[in-house]
NUFI-27386 format. One line per field, with one value per atom (N, C-alpha, C): residue in one letter; chain; atom name; x, y, z. Coordinates in nm, 3 decimals, decimal comma. Each point is the difference from the previous one (the first is absolute). Example, Ala and Ser with C-alpha at 12.3 -4.5 7.8 and 13.67 -1.06 7.14 Angstrom:
BEGIN
aa A_A_A_S_S_S
ch A_A_A_A_A_A
at N_CA_C_N_CA_C
east 1,319_-0,089_0,090_-0,035_0,082_-0,077
north -0,569_0,119_0,120_0,105_0,119_0,109
up 0,780_0,000_0,000_-0,072_0,006_0,073
# end
This chain:
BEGIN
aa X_X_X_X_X_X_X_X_X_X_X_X_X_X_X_X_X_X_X_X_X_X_X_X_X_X_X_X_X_X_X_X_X_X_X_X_X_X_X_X_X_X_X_X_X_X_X_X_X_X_X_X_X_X_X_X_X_X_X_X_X_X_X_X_X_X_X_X_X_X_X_X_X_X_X_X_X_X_X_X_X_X_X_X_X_X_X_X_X_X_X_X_X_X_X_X_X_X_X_X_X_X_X_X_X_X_X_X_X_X_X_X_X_X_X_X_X_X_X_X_X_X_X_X_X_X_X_X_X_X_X_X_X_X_X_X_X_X_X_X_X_X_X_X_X_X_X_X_X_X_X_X_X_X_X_X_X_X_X_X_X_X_X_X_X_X_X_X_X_X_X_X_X_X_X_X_X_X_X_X_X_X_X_X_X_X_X_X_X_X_X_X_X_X_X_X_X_X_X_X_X_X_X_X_X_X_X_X_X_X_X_X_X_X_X_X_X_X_X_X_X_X_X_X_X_X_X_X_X_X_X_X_X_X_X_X_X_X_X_X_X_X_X_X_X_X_X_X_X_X_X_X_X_X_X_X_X_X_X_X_X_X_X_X_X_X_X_X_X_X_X_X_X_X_X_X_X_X_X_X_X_X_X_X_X_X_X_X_X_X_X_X_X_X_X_X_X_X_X_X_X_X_X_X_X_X_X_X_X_X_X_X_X_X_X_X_X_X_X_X_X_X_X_X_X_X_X_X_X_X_X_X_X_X_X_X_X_X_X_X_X_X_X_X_X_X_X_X_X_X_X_X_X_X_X_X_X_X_X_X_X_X_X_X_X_X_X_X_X_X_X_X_X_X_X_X_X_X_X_X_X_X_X_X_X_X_X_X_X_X_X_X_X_X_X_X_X_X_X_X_X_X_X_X_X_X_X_X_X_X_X_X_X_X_X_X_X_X_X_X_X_X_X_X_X_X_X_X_X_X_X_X_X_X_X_X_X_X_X_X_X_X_X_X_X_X_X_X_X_X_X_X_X_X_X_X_X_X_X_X_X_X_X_X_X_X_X_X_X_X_X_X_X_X_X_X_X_X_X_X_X_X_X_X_X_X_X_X_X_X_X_X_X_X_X_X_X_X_X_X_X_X_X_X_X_X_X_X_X_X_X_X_X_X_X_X_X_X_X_X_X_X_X_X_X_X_X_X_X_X_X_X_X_X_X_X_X_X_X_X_X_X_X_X_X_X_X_X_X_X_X_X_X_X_X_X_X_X_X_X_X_X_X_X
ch A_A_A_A_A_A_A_A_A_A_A_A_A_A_A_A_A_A_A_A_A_A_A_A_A_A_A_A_A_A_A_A_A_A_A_A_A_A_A_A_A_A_A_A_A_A_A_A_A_A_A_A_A_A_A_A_A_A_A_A_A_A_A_A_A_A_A_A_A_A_A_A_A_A_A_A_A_A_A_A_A_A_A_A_A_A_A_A_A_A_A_A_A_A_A_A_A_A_A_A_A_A_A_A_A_A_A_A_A_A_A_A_A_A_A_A_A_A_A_A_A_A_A_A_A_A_A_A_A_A_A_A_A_A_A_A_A_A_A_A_A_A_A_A_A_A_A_A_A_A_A_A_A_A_A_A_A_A_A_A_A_A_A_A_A_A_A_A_A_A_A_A_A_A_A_A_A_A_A_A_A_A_A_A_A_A_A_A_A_A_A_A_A_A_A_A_A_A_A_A_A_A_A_A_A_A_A_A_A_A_A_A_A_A_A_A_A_A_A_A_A_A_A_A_A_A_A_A_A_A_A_A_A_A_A_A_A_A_A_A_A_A_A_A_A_A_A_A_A_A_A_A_A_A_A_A_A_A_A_A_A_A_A_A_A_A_A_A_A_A_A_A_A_A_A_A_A_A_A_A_A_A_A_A_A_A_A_A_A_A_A_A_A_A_A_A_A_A_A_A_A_A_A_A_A_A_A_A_A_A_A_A_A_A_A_A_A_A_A_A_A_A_A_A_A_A_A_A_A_A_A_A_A_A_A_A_A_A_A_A_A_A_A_A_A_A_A_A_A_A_A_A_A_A_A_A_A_A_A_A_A_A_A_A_A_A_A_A_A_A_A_A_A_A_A_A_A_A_A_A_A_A_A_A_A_A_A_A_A_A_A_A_A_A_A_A_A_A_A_A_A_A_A_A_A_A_A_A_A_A_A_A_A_A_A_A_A_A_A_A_A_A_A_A_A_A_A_A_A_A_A_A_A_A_A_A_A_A_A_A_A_A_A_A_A_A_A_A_A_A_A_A_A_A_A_A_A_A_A_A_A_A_A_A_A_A_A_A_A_A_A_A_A_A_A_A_A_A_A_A_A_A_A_A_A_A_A_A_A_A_A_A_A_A_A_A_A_A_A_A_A_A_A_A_A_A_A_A_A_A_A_A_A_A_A_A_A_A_A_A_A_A_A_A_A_A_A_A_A_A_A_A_A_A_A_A_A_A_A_A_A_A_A_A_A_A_A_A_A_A_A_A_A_A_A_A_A_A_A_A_A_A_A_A
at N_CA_C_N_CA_C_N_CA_C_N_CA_C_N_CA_C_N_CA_C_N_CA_C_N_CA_C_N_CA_C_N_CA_C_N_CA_C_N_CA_C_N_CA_C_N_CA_C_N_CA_C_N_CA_C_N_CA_C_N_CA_C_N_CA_C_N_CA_C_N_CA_C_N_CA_C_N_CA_C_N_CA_C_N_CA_C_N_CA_C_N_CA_C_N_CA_C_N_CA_C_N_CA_C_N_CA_C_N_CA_C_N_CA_C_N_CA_C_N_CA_C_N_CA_C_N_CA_C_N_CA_C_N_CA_C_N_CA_C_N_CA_C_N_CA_C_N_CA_C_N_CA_C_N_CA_C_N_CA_C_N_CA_C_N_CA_C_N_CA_C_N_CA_C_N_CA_C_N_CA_C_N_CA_C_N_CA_C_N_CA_C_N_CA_C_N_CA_C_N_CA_C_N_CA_C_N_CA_C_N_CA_C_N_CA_C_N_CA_C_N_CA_C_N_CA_C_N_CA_C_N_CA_C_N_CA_C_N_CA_C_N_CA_C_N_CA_C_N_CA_C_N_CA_C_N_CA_C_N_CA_C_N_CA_C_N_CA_C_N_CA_C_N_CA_C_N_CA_C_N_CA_C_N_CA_C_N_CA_C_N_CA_C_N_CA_C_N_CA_C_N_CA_C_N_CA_C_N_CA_C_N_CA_C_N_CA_C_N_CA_C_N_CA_C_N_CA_C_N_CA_C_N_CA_C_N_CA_C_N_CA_C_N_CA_C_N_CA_C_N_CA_C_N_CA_C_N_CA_C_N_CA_C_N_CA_C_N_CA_C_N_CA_C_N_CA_C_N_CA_C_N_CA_C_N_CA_C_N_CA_C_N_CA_C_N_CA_C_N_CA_C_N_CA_C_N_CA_C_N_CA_C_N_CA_C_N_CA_C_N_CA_C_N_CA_C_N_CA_C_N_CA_C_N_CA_C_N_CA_C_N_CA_C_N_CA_C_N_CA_C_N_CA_C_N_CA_C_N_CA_C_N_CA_C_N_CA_C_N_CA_C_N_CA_C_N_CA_C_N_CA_C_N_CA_C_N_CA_C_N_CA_C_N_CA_C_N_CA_C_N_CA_C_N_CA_C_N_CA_C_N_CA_C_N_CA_C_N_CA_C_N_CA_C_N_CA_C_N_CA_C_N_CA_C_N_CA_C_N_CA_C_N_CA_C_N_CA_C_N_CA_C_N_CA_C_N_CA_C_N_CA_C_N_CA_C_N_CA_C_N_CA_C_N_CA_C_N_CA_C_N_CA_C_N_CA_C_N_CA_C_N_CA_C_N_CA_C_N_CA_C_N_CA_C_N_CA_C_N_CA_C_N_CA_C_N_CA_C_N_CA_C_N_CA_C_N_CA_C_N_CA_C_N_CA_C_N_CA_C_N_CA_C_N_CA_C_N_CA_C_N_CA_C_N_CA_C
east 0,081_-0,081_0,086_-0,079_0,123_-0,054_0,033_-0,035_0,015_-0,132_0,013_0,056_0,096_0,047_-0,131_-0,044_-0,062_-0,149_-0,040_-0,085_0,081_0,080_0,095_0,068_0,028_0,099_-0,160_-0,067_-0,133_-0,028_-0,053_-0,027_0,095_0,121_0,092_0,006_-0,029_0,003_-0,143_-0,072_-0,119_-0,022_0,085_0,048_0,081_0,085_0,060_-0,044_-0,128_-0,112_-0,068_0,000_-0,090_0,023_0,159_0,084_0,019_0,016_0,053_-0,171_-0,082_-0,162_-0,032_0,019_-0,021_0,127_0,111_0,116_-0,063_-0,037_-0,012_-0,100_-0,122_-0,121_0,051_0,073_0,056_0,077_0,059_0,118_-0,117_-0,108_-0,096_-0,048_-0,079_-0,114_0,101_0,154_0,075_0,034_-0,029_0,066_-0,151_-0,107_-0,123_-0,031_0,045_0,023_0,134_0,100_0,069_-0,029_-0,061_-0,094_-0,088_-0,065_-0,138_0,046_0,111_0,072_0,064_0,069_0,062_-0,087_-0,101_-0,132_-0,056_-0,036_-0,048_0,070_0,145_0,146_-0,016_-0,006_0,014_-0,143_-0,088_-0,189_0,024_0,054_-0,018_0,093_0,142_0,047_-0,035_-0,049_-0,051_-0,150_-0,032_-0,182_0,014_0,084_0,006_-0,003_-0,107_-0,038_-0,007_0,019_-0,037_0,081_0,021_0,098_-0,033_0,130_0,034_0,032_-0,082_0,040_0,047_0,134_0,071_-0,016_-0,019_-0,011_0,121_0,015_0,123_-0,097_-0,050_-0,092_0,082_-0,056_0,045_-0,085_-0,018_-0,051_-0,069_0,130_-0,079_-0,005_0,058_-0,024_-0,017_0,014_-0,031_0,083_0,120_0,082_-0,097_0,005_-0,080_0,098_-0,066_0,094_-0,045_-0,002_-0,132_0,129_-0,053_0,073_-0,026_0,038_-0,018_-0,110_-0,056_-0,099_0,067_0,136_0,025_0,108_-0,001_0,062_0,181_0,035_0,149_0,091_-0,054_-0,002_-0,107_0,072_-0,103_0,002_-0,070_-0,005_-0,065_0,044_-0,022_-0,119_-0,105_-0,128_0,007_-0,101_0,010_-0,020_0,070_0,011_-0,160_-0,098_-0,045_-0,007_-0,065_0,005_-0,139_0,038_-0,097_-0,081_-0,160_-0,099_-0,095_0,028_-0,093_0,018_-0,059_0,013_-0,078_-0,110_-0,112_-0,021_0,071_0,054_0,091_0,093_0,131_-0,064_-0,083_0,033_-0,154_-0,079_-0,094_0,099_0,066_0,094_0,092_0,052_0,095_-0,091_-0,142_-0,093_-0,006_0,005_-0,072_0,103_0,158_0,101_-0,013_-0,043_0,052_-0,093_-0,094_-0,148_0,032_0,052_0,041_0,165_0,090_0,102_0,010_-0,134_-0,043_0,166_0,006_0,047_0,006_0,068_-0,031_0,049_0,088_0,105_0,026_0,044_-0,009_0,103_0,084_0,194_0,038_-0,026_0,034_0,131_0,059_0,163_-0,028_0,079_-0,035_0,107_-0,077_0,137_-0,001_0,119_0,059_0,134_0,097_0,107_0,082_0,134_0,108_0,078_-0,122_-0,006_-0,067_-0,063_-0,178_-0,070_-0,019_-0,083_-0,094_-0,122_-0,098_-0,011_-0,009_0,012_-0,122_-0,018_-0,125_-0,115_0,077_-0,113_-0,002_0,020_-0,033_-0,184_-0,011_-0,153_-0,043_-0,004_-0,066_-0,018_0,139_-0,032_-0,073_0,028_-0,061_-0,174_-0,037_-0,177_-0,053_0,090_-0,032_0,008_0,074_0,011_-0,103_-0,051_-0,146_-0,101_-0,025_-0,087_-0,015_0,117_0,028_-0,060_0,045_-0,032_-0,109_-0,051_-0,194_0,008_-0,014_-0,081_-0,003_0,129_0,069_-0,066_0,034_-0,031_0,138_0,085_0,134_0,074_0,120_0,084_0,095_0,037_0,156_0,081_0,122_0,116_0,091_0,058_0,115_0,154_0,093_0,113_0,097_0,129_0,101_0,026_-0,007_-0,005_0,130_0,094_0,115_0,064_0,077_0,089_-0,089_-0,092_-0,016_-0,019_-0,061_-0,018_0,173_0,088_0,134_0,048_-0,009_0,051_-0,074_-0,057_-0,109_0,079_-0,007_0,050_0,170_0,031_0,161_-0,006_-0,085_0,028_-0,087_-0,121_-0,012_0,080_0,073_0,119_0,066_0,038_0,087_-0,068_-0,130_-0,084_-0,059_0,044_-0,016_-0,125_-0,160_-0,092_-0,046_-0,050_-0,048_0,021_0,019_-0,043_-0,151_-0,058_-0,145_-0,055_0,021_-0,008_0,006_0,104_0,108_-0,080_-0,074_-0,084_-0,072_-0,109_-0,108_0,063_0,159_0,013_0,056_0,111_0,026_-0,102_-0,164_-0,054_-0,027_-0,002_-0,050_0,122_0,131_0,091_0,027_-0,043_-0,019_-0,073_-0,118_-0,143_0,088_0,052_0,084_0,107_0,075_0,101_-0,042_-0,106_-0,069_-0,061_-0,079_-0,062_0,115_0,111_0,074_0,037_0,080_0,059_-0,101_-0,145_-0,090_-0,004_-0,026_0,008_0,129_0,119_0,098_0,039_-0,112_0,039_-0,022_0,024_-0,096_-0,163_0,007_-0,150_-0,079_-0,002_-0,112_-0,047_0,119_-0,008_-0,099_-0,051_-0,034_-0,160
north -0,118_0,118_0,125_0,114_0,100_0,124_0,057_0,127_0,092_0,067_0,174_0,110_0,090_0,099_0,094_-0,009_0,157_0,034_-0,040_0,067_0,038_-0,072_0,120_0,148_-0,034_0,114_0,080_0,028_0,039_0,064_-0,074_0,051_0,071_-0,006_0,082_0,178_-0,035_0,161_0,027_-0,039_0,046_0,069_-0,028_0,045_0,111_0,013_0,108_0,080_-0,005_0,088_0,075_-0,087_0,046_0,059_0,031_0,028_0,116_0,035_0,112_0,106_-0,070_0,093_0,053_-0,078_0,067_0,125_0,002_0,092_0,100_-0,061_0,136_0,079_-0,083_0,094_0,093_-0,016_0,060_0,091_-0,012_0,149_0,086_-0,061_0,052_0,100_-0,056_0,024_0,149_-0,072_0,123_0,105_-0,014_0,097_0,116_-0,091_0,108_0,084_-0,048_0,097_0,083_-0,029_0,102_0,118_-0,033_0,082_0,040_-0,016_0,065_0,131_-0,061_0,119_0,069_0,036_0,069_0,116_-0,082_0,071_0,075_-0,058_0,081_0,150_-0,045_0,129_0,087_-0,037_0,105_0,066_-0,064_0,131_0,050_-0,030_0,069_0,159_-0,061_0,120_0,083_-0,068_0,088_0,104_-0,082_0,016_0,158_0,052_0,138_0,117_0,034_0,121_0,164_-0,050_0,176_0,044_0,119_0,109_0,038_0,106_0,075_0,116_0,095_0,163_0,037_0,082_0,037_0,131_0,109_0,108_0,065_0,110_0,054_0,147_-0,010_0,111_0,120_0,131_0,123_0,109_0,123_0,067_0,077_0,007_0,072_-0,121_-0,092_-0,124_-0,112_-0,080_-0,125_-0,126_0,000_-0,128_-0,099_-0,048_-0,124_-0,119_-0,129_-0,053_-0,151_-0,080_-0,092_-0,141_-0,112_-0,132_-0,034_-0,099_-0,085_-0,124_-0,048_-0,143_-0,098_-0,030_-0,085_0,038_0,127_0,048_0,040_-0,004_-0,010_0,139_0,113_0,119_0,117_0,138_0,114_0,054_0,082_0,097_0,153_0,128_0,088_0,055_0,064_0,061_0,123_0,062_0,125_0,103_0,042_0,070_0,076_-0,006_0,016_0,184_0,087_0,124_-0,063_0,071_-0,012_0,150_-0,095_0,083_-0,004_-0,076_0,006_-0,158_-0,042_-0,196_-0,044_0,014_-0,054_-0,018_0,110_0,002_-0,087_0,012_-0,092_-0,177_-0,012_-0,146_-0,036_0,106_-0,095_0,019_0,086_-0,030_-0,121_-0,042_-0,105_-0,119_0,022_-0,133_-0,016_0,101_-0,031_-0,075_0,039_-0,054_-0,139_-0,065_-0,092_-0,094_0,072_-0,095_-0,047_0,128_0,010_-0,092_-0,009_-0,064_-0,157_-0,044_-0,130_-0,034_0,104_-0,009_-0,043_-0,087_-0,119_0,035_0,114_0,033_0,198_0,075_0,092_0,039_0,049_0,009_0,120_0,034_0,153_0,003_0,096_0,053_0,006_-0,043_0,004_0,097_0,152_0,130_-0,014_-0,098_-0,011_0,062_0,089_0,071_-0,152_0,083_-0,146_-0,072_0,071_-0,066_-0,135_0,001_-0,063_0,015_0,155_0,040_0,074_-0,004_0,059_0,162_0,019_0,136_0,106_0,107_0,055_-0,013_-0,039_-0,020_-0,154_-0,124_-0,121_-0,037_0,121_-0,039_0,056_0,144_0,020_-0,138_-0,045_-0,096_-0,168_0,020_-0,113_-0,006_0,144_0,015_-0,010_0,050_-0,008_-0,148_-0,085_-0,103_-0,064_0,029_-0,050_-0,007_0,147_-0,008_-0,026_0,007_-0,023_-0,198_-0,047_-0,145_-0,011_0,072_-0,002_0,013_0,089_0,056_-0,105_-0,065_-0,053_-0,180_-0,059_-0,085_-0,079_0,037_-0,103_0,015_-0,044_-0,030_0,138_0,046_0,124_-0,100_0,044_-0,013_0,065_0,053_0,108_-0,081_0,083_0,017_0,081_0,005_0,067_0,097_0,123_0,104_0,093_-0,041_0,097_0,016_-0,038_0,017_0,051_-0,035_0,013_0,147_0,087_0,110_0,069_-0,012_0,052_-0,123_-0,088_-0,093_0,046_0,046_0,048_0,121_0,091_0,150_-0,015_-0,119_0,007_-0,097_-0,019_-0,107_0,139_0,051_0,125_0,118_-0,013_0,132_0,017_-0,087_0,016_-0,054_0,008_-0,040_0,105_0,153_0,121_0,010_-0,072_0,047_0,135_0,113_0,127_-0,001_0,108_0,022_-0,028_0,051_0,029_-0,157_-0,101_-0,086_-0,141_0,060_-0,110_-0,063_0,080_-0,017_-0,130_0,069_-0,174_-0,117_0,071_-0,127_-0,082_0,051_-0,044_-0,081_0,026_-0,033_-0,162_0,031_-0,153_-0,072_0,020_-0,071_-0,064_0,076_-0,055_-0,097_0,022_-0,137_-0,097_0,036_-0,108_-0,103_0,059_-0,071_-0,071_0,089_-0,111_-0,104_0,022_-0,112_-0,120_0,013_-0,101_-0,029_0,066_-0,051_-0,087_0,003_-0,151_-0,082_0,003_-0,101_-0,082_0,065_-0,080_-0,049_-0,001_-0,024_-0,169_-0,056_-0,160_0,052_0,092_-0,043_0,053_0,076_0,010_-0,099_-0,114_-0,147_-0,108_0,051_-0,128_0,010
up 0,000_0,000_0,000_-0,084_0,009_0,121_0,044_0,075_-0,108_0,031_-0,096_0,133_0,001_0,059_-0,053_-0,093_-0,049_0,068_0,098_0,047_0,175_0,049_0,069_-0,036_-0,142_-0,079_-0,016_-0,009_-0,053_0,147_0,141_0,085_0,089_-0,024_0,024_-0,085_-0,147_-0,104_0,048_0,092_0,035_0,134_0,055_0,120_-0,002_-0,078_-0,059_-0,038_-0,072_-0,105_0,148_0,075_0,123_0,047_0,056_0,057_-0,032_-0,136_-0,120_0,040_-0,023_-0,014_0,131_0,070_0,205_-0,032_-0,039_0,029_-0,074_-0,060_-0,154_0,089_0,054_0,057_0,112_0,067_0,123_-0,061_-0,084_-0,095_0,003_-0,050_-0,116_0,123_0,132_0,067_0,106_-0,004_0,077_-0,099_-0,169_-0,076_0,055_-0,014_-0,009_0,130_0,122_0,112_-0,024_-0,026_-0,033_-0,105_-0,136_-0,061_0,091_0,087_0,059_0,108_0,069_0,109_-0,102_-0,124_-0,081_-0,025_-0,088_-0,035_0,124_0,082_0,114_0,026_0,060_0,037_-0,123_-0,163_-0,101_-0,017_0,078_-0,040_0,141_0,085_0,150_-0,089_-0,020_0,004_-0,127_-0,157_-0,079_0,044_0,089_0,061_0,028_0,088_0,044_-0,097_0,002_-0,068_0,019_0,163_0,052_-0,009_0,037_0,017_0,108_0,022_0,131_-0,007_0,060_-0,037_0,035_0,069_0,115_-0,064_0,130_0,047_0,099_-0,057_0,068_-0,001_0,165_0,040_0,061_-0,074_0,035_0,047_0,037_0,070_-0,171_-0,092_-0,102_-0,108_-0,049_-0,050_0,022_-0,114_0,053_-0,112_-0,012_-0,064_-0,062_-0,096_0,030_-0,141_0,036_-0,100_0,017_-0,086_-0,052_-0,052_0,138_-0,073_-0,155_-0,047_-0,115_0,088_-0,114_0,059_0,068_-0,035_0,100_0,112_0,067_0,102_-0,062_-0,113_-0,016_0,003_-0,079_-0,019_0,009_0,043_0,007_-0,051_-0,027_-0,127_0,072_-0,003_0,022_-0,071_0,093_-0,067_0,021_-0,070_0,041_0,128_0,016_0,178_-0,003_0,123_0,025_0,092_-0,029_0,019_0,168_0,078_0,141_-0,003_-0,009_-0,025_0,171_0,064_0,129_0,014_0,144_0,001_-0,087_0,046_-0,097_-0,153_-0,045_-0,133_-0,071_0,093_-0,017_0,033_0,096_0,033_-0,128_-0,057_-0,098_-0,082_-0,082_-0,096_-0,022_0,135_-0,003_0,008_0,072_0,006_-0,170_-0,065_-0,153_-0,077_0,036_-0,062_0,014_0,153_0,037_-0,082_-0,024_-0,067_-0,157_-0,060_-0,151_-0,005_0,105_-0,007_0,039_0,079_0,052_0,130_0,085_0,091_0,073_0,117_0,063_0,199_-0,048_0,107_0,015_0,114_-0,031_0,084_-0,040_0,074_0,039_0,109_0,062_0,045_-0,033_0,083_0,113_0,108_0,147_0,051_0,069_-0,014_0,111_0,014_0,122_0,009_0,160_-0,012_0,000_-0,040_-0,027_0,133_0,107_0,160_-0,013_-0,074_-0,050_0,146_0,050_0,037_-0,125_0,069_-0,104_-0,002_-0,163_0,039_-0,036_0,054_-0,011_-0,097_-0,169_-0,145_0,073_0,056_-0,015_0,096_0,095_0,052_-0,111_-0,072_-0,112_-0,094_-0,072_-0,057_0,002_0,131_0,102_-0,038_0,042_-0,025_-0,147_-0,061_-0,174_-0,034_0,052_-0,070_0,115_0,083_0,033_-0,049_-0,049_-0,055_-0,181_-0,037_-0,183_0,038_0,079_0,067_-0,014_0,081_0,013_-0,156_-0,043_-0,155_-0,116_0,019_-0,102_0,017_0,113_0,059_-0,049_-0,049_0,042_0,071_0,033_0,114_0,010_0,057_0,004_0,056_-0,019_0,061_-0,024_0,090_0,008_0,001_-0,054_-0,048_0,045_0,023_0,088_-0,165_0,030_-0,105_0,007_0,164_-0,019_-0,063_-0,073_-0,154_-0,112_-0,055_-0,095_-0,070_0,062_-0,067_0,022_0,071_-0,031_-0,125_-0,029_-0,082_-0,107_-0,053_-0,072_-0,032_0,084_-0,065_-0,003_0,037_-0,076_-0,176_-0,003_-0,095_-0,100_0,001_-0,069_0,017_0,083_-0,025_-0,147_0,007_-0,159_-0,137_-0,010_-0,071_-0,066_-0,030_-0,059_0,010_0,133_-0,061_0,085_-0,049_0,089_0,105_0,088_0,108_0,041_-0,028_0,023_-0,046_-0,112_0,024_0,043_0,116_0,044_0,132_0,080_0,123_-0,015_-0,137_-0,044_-0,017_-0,073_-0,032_0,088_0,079_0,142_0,126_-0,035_0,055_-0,028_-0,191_-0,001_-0,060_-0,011_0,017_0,145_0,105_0,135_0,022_-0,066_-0,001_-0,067_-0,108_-0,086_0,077_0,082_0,041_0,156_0,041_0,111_-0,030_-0,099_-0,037_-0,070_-0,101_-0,042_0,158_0,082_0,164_0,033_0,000_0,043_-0,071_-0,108_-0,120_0,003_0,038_0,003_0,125_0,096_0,101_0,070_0,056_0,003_0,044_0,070_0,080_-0,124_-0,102_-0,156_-0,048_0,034_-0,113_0,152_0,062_0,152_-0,090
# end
């Protein structure tokens, strides 16, 4: 009598086949959670749409200066002339509406004690109530540098006298606002 080997050799390449299709599913089933957390991390961070207005508040102006959608860069707006509160905070409510604003970034005029100094209860109440009106969040910002960092960097920039003030104002909004954006706690 002869022995056939070939249904060992057979249930052995079958075992193998088996072997090969379970592995494959597990590549397969861990490739698609790794796709799913990828996908997830790239719409979380494309997802962000708002912006953030930062305000660099003055007695006769008002800085102002407007993120990009996804928090990276600022862009300087036009300086704001101070017409009364009420004026000022529906004006900036209207920006925030027309800009789909999410955040609202006040200079915090603190002395370089970081004691507070006489404009910060003023600014303190304004950004109470711009809060109320608006219904989004404030948060304030350490503002000491910037308006001297501001009028050195327009010093030698040949523009007017007379229009060096505005612009100083919202190059100030400008560079407070990039200082949060580049800061970790913008990105939490």
């Amino acid at each position: 009598m002869r022995l056939r080997a070939a249904p060992v050799i057979r249930l052995e390449s079958s075992f193998r086949h088996v072997w090969k299709y379970k592995l494959y599913n597990r590549l397969e089933t861990r490739l698609q959670v790794a796709f799913f957390h990828y996908n997830r991390i790239v719409t979380q961070a494309v997802k962000k749409t708002g912006r953030i207005l930062a305000l660099d508040l003055g007695k006769k102006r008002i800085g102002l200066a407007l993120s990009d959608e996804l928090g990276v860069t600022a862009q300087g707006l036009k300086t704001m002339d101070r017409e009364g509160r009420r004026d000022d905070i529906e004006t900036l409510r209207r920006l925030t509406v027309e800009s789909n604003v999410e955040l609202i970034l006040i200079g915090d005029p603190i002395h370089m004690s970081g004691e507070a100094s006489r404009q910060s209860a003023y600014t303190r109440e304004f950004a109470r109530e711009l809060e109320y009106k608006t219904g989004l969040p404030v948060k304030f910002w350490d503002e000491r540098w910037t308006s001297r960092e501001a009028e050195r960097t327009l010093r030698g920039s040949g523009i007017a006298h007379s229009e060096r003030k505005p612009a100083i104002d919202r190059l100030s909004a400008v560079i407070l606002l990039q200082s949060y954006l580049d800061s970790a706690e913008a990105h939490r």
